[in-house]
C-alpha positions in Angstrom: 50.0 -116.5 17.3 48.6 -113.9 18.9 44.8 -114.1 20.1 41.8 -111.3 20.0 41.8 -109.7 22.9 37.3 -109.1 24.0 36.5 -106.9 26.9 33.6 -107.8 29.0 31.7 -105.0 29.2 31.9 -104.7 33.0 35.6 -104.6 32.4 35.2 -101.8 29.9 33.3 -99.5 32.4 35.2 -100.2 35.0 38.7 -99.2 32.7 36.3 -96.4 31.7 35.7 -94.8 35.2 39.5 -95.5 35.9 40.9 -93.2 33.0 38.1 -90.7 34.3 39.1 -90.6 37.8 42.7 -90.6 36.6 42.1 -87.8 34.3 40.0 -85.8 36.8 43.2 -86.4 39.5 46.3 -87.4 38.1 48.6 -85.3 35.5 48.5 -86.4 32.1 51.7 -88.5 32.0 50.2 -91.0 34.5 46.8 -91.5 32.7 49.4 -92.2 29.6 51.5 -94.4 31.8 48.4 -96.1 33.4 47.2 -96.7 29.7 51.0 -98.0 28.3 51.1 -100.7 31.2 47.5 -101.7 30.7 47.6 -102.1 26.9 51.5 -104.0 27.9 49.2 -106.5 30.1 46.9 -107.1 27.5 49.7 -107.9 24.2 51.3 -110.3 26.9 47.3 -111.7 27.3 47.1 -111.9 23.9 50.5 -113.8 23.5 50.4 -116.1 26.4 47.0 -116.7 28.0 48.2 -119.4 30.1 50.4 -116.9 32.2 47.1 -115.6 33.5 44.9 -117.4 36.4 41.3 -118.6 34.8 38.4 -116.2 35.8 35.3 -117.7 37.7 33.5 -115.8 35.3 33.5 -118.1 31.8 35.1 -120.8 31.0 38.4 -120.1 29.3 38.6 -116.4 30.3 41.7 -115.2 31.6 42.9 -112.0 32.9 43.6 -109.8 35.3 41.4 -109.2 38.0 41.9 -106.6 40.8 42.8 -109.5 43.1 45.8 -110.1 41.2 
């Protein structure tokens, strides 16, 4: 069973500003690639929540934080 994946919405700026800046500095092809591994993160998320540390921010929010 997989689970619904929910941005925080300081996540969703942040991945905002990233595919900006990438766009802006980086060729086309890396902004896809950057994109393709995110959106590989999240399905694996979405599969197996436990393989991902707890967030301080919620309880029972995992994910990826840039510390990881």
């Amino acid at each position: 069973m997989a689970y619904k994946i929910v941005w925080l919405p300081k996540a969703e700026k942040r991945f905002e500003q990233i595919i900006n800046y990438l766009e802006q500095n980086w060729s086309d092809k890396e902004v896809e690639e950057f994109i393709k591994r995110t959106n590989a993160i999240i399905s694996i998320i979405s599969i197996n929540p436990q393989a991902f540390s707890l967030l301080q921010i919620k309880k029972d929010v995992r994910g990826v934080s840039n510390q990881t």
